[in-house]
Structures are given as structure tokens and as C-alpha cells.
C-alpha positions, -999 to +999 in steps of 0.1 A: -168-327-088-199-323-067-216-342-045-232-373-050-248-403-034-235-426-058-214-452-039-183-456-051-182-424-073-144-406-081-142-380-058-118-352-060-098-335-026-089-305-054-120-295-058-146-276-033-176-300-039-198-272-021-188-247-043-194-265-074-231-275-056-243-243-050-231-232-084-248-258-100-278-246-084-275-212-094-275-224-130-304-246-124-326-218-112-322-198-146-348-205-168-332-192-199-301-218-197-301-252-208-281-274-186-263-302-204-236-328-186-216-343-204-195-376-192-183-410-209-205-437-208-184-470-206-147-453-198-148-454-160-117-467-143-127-460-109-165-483-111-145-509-134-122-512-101-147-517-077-171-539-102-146-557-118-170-584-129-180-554-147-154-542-165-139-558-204-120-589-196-082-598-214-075-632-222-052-628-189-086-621-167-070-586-160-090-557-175-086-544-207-073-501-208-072-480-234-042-457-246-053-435-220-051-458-194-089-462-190-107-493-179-141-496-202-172-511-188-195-541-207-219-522-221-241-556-222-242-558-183-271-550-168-254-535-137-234-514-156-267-498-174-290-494-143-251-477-131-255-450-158-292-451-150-283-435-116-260-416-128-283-396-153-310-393-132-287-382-102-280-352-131-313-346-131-323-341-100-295-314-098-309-296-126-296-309-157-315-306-187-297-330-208-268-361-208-243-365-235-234-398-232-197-399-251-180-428-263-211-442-267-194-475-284-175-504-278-136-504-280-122-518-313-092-540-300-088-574-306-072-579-270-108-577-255-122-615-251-158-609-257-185-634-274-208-616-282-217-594-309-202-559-303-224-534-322-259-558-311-248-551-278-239-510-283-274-509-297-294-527-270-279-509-248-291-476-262-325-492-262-321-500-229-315-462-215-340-446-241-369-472-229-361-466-191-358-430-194-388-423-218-407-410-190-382-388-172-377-355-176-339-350-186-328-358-224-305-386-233-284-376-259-259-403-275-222-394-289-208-425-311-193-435-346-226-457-349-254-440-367-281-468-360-281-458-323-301-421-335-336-434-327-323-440-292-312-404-288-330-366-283-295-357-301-272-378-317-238-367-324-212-385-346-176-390-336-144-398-354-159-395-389-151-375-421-179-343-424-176-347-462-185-389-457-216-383-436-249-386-455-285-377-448 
């Protein structure tokens, strides 16, 4: 919803891009807010459509959707990282403070033909991001059901579990 030199980004004709720019910029310049975008990091229909070498493969070569009708990306492919890479520091450079990523996990179906191992591969992946963005400026924070991916995150926040089951 604002603009971006991202190729192949969603774009949206409801939405005054300009308007949402110069709003964002208005935020950016106040020094007592704390800008945080938030945004999936391996549910994106439109870059699993153009990268389809990219997206989670079915048995049928097709691409595997969720419930929501949402292609997922491989969160062990490179170009899919150095994707959310540009991504988070395209936030930055508008003024953001901080990324959420959400869905920070791979999807549990067993209609997904995938090899390898699917919580090694979350994990590098967080790795991955925290190592090349130890320097910048903005903070990567991680949303996931996987508590071993905290290290790799300023914030880490756990999703689809039971308050009363979480420990320490």
C-alpha cells in the first residue's frame, strides 16, 4: 500500500499510494513513535506466482495453498531470503523501526513434497536474516510456534499456543 521499488510487489488501485507515502513520512519524522511493520514472511501468493521455482511444490508440481488460498514460499531458498531482505530494509529506509515477521514457520501439511528437514530449515533461515541484518539499523522481530528461533529475534512472539503451557 505504498510505494515501492520492489519488482513484482502486490500493488493495490484502491488505495492512494501517495497518501499512504507521505503519511508514512509524517510518522517517521516523530521521534516519540516507534514504527513497526508488520507482514508474513513465507505467505505471499503474488512473489510465489511470479517465482514459482520458489514457492512449496505438490506432488502434482502445482503449488501448495493454504485454507486461505495463500501460496507459501521455501523458506530454505536463498532467493526467497535475500526477497525478505529487500523487503525489510525497503521498511527501513521509509522509517520503520521494527519488522514483525509472522508466520515465521513452515506449513504442517503432509501434501507439501519437501526433503528436507522442516524446522532445520525455519531455523537457518532465522539465522540467515539475524546475521545479514546485524548491522542495520531496523529490528527483526520473529512471530512463530517455534521457540528455538528467540536468539534470532530483538522480539519474539509465540503464536497458536496455550498461555498456561508456555514456560520460562
Amino acid at each position: 500500500y505504498y510505494t515501492t521499488a520492489i519488482a513484482g510487489a502486490e500493488s493495490s488501485t484502491l488505495v492512494n499510494t501517495a497518501q499512504v507515502d507521505a503519511f508514512l513520512e509524517d510518522l517517521a519524522g516523530r521521534e516519540e513513535l516507534h514504527l513497526i511493520a508488520r507482514l508474513p514472511a513465507f505467505r505471499d501468493s503474488a512473489y510465489a506466482l511470479g517465482n514459482q521455482d520458489c514457492g512449496l511444490p505438490l506432488s502434482s508440481g502445482a503449488l501448495w495453498m493454504d485454507e486461505e488460498s495463500c501460496y507459501w514460499l521455501d523458506p530454505a531458498n536463498t532467493k526467497v531470503l535475500s526477497h525478505l531482505e529487500s523487503i525489510i530494509l525497503e521498511l527501513q529506509s521509509l522509517g520503520f523501526d521494527e519488522v514483525v515477521l509472522d508466520d515465521f514457520t513452515f506449513p504442517d501439511s503432509a501434501n507439501i513434497v519437501y526433503d528436507g528437514d522442516r524446522s532445520s530449515v525455519i531455523l537457518e533461515a532465522a539465522k540467515r536474516l539475524s546475521a545479514n541484518l546485524s548491522e542495520e539499523e531496523i529490528r527483526l522481530s520473529l512471530c512463530s510456534t517455534d521457540p528455538a528461533l528467540a536468539p534470532y529475534a530483538e522480539r519474539f512472539y509465540i503464536m497458536d499456543c496455550d498461555g498456561s503451557e508456555v514456560q520460562g
